[in-house]
C-alpha positions as CSV (number, residue, x, y, z in Angstrom):
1,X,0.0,0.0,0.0
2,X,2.4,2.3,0.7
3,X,4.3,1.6,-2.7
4,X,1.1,2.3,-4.5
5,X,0.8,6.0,-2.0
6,X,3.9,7.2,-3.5
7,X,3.2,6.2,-7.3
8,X,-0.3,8.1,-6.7
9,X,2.0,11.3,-5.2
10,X,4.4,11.3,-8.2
11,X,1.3,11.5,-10.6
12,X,-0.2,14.0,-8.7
13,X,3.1,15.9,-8.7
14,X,3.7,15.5,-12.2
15,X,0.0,17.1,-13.1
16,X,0.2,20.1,-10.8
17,X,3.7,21.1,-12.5
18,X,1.8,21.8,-15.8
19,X,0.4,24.5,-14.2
20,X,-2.8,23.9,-16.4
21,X,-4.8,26.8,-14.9
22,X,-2.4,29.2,-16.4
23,X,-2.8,28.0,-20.0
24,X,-4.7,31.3,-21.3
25,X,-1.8,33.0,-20.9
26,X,-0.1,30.4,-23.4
27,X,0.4,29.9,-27.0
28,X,-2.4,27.8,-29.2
29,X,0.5,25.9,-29.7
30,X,2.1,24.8,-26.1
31,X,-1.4,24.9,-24.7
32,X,-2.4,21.8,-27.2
33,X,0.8,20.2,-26.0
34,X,0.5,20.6,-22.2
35,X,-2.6,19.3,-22.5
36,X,-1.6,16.0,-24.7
37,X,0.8,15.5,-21.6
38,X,-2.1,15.8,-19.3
39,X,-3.9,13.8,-21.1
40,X,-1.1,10.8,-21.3
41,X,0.1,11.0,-17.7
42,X,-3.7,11.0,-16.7
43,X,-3.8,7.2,-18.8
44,X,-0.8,6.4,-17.1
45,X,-2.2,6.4,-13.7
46,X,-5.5,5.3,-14.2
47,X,-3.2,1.9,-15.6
48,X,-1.3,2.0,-12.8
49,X,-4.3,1.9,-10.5
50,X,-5.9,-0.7,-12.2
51,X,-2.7,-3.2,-12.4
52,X,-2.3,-1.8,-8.4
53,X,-5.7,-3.2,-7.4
54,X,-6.3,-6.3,-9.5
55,X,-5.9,-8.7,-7.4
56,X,-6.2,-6.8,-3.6
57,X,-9.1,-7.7,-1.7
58,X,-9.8,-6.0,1.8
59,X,-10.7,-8.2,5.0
60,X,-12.4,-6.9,8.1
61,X,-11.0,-9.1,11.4
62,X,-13.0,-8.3,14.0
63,X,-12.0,-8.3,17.7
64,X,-13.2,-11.6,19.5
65,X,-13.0,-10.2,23.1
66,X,-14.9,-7.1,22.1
67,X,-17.6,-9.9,21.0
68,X,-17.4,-11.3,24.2
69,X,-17.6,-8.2,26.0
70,X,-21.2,-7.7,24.0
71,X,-22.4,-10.7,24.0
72,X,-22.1,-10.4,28.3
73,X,-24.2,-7.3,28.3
74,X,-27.5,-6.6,29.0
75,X,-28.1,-3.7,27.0
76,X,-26.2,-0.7,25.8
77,X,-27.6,1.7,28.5
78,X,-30.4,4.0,29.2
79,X,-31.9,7.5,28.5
80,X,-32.1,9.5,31.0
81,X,-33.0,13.4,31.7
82,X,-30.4,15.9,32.0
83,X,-30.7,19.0,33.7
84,X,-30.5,21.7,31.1
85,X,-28.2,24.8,31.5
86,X,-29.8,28.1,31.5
87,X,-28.7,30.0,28.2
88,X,-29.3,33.5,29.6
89,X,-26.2,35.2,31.6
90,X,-27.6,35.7,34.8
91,X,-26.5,38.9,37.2
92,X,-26.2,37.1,40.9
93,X,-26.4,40.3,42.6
94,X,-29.6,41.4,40.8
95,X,-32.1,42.1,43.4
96,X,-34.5,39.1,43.2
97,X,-38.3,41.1,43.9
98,X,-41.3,39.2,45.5
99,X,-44.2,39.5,42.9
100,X,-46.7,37.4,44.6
101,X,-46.8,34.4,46.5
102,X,-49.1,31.1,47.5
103,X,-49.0,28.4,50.5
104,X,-49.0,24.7,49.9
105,X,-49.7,22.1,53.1
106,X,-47.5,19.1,52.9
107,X,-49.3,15.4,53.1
108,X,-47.3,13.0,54.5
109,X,-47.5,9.5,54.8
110,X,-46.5,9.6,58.6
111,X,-47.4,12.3,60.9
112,X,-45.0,11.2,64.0
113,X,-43.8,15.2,64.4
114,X,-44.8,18.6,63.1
115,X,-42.9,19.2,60.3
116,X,-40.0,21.3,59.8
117,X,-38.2,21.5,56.4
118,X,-34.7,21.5,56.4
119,X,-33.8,20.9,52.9
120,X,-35.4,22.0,50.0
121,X,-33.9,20.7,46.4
122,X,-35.5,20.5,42.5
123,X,-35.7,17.4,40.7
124,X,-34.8,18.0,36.7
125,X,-38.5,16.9,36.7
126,X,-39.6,20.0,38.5
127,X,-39.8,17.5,41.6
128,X,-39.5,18.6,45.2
129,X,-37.4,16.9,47.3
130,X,-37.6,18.1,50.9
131,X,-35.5,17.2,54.1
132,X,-38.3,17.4,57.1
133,X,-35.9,17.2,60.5
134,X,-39.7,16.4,62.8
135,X,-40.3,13.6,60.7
136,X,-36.3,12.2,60.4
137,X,-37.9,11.7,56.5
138,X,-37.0,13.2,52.8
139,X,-40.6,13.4,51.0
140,X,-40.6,13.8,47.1
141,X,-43.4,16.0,45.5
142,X,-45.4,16.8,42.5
143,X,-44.9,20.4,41.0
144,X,-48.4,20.3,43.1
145,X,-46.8,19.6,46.1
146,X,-48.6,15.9,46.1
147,X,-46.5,13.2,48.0
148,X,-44.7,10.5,45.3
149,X,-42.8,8.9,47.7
150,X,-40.9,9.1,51.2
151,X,-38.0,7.7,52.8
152,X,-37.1,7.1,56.3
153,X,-33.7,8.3,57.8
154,X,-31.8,7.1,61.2
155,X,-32.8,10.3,62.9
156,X,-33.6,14.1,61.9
157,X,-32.0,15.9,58.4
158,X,-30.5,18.9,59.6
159,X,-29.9,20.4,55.8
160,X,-29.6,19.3,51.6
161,X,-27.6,20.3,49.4
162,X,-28.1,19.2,45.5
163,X,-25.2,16.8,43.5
164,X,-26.7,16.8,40.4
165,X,-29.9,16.8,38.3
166,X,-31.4,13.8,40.6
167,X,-29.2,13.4,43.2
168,X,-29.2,15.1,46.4
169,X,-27.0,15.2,49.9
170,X,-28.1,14.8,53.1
171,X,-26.6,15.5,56.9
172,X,-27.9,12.9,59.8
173,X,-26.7,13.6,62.5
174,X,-27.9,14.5,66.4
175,X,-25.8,14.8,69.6
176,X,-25.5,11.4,70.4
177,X,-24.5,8.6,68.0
178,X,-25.6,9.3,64.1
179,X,-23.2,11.7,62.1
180,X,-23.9,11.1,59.0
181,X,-24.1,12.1,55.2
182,X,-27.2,10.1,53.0
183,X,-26.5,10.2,49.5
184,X,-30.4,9.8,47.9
185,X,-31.1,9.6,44.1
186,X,-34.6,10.2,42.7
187,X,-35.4,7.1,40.3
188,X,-38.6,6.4,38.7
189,X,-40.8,8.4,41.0
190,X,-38.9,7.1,44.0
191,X,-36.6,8.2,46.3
192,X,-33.4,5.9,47.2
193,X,-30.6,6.0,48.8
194,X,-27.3,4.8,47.6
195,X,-24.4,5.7,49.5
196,X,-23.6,6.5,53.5
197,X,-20.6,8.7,54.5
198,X,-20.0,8.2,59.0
199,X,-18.0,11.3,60.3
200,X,-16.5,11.9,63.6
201,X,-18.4,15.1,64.0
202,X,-21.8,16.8,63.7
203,X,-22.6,17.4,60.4
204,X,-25.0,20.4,60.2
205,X,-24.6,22.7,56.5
206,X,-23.3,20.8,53.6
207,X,-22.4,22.0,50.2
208,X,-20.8,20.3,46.8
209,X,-18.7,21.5,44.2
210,X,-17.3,19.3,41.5
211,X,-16.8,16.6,43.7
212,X,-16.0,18.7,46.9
213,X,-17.9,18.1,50.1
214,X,-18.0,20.4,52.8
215,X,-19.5,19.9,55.9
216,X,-20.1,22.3,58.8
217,X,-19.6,21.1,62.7
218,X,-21.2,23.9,64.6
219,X,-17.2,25.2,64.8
220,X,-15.6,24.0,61.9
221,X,-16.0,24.1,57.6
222,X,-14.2,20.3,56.7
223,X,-13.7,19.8,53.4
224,X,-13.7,16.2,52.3
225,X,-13.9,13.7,49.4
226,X,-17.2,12.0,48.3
227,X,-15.8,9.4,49.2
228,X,-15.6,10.5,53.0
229,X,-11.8,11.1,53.5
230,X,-10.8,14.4,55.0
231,X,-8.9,17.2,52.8
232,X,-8.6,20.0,55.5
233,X,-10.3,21.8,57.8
234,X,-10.7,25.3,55.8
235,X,-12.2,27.2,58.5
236,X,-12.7,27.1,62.0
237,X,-13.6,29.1,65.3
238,X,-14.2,27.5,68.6
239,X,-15.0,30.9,71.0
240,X,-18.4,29.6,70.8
241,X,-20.9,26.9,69.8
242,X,-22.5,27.1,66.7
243,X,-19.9,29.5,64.9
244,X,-20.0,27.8,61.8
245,X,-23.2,26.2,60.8
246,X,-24.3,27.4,57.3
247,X,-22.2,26.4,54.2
248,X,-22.3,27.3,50.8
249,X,-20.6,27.6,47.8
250,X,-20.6,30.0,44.5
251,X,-21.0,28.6,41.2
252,X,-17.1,29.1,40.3
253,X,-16.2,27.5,43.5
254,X,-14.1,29.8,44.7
255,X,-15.8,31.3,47.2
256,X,-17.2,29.6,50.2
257,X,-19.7,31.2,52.5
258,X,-20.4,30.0,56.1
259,X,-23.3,31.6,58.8
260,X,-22.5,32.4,62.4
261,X,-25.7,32.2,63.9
262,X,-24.9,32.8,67.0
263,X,-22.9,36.1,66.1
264,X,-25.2,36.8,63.2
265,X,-23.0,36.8,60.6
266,X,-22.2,35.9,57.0
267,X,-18.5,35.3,56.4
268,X,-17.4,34.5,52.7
269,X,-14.0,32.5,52.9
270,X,-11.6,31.3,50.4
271,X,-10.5,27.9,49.5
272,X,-7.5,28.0,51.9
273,X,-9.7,29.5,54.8
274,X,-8.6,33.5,54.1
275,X,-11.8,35.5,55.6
276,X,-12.5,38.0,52.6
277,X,-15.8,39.6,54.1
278,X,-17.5,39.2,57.5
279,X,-21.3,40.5,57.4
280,X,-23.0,41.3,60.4
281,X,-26.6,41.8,61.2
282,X,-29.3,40.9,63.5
283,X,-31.6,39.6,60.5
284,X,-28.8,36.8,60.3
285,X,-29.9,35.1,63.6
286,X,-32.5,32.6,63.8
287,X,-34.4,31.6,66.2
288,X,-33.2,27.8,66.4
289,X,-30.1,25.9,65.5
290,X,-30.1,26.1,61.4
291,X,-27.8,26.1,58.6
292,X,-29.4,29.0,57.6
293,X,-28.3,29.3,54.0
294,X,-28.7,28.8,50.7
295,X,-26.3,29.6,47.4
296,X,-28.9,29.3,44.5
297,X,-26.9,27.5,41.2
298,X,-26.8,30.8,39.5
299,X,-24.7,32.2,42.7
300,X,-27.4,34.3,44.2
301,X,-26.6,34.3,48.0
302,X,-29.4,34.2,50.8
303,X,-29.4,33.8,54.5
304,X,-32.6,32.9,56.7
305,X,-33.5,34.9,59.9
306,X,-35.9,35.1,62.1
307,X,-38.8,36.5,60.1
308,X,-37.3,37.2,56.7
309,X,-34.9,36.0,53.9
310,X,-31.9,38.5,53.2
311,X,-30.5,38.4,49.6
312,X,-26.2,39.0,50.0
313,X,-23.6,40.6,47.3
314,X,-21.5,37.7,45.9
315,X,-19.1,39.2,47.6
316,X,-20.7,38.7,50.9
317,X,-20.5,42.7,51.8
318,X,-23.5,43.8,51.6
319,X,-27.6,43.2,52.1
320,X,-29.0,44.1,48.7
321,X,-32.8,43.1,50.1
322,X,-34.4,41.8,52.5
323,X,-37.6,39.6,51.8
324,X,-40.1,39.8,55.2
325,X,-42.3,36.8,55.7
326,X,-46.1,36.5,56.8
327,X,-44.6,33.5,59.3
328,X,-42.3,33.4,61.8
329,X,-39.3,30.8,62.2
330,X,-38.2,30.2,58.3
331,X,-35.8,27.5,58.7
332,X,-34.8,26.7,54.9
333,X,-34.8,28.0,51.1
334,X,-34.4,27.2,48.0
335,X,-34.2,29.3,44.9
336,X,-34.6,28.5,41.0
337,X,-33.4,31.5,38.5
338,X,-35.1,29.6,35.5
339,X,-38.7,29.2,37.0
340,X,-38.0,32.4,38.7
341,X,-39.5,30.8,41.8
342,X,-38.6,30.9,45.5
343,X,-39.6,28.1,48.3
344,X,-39.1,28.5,51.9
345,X,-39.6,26.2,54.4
346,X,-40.6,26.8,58.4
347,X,-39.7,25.4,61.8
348,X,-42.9,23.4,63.3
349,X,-45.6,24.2,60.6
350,X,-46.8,22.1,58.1
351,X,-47.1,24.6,54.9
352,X,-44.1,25.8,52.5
353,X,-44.3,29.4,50.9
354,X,-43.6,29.8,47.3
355,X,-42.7,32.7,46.1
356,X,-42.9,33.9,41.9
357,X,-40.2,36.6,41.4
């Protein structure tokens, strides 16, 4: 073959030096002859391609272990839904206005305790998933707020964070015994759970980034892998319980926010720890122990108080509004820049808000 490639280049040489595109500017006479030469050399090949290729026939062998591998399988895979990008750029520190808003009661399979959502994350579906820490349950929802399907945890869900379009994270944990992260996947209308992380500490905020977990412990921001092996401890402050209990990260990752409720603060943090903004103000403090904060997807920045939602800077320097609520104790929220909506959950009451903004 690679005979045959040369003979192929030398014709192909020998054609392009009769510069045939240049004949008008030629005699009658060397014009006629250039192109007799053409024509000849043009025979030539075509003879040399047919002698070439008489007698060459071309075999396809295929690969026996990749027939193996196939013949083992199942099927090729499945289709799934992906969460789809929003295409508009989006301004984080655009002031996100209330336009009108509506009350949904919660039906639950199992009324052991008055409910207080924790956690509040979107399925690609438009599904609710939602953390309830009086019922130690995750329910998933209709876009009616209809129960699908619940499932059961050790003991109460102190916060969610979302991993991807249908997955979702989870800290268990009480004083006692259970410290945990659940790892739950939304399936076919159900909810499962697929992995369990243990940890030496409380685990009250969580957040993820790119495979990133970090976990708050009242005192401390950990960072670990998903796999449950500690990084570093980015952050910490021990003057007082519940200095750190919040978490969040911005879209870029490289800014991590964490809530000192007991201080009433915001502080925005860098991946090595550096404090770059400390925000104070009374609106920061809840009225119960709550990672009180949520970093929508399109890195707008809110913190839950005691009777309102306060939308931060990116920067984490300043209050650019401050949304008041008809009920007290707001304990979690979730916001959505595509459907422009805006969920809150409360401490001991069995009704979200939703928001349209």
């Amino acid at each position: 073959m690679e005979n045959i490639r040369k003979h192929c280049v030398e014709f192909i040489s020998k054609i392009n030096g009769f510069n045939i595109k240049d004949l008008q500017n030629e005699s009658p006479e060397r014009s006629f002859i250039i192109f007799r030469k053409c024509l000849d050399q043009t025979a030539s090949a075509d003879l040399f391609l047919r002698k070439a290729t008489a007698n060459v026939a071309i075999e396809f062998n295929h690969n026996k272990d990749l027939e193996q591998c196939l013949a083992s399988c199942s099927e090729f895979g499945s289709i799934t839904n992906c969460e789809a990008v929003s295409q508009h750029v989006v301004d984080p520190n655009k002031i996100v206005s209330i336009k009108n808003k509506t009350q949904y009661s919660l039906p639950t399979a199992t009324d052991k305790g008055m409910c207080s959502i924790s956690g509040i994350c979107e399925s690609t579906n438009g599904e609710f998933i939602l953390a309830d820490y009086g019922n130690e349950c995750v329910y998933l929802l209709d876009q009616a707020y209809k129960l699908i399907d619940q499932i059961q945890l050790p003991t109460s869900p102190l916060s969610m964070c979302k991993i991807s379009s249908n997955e979702m994270a989870v800290t268990v944990s009480n004083c006692s015994s259970v410290n945990e992260i659940h790892f739950l996947r939304v399936d076919k209308g159900r909810v499962v759970k697929y992995n369990t992380l243990e940890l030496n500490h409380m685990c009250y905020g969580i957040a993820i980034h790119q495979g990133d977990l970090f976990v708050t412990s009242g005192t401390e921001v950990c960072q670990y892998t998903m796999n449950g092996r500690l990084v570093k401890t980015i952050y910490m402050d021990y003057s007082r319980r519940c200095t750190v209990v919040g978490v969040g990260v911005s879209p870029d990752g490289k800014r991590i926010y964490a809530t000192d409720i007991h201080n009433g603060k915001l502080l925005t943090l860098t991946r090595d720890g550096a404090v770059t903004a400390s925000l104070k103000d009374p609106a920061f403090r809840p009225t119960c122990t709550v990672p009180n904060l949520h970093v929508a997807a399109t890195g707008q920045v809110f913190v839950v108080g005691k009777q309102c939602i306060s939308q931060v800077d990116t920067y984490g320097k300043k209050v650019l509004n401050t949304i008041q609520l008809d009920m007290s104790t707001p304990r979690s929220v979730y916001f959505n820049e595509d459907t422009r909506k805006m969920i809150v959950g409360f401490v001991l009451n069995k009704r979200v808000m939703e928001f349209n903004t």
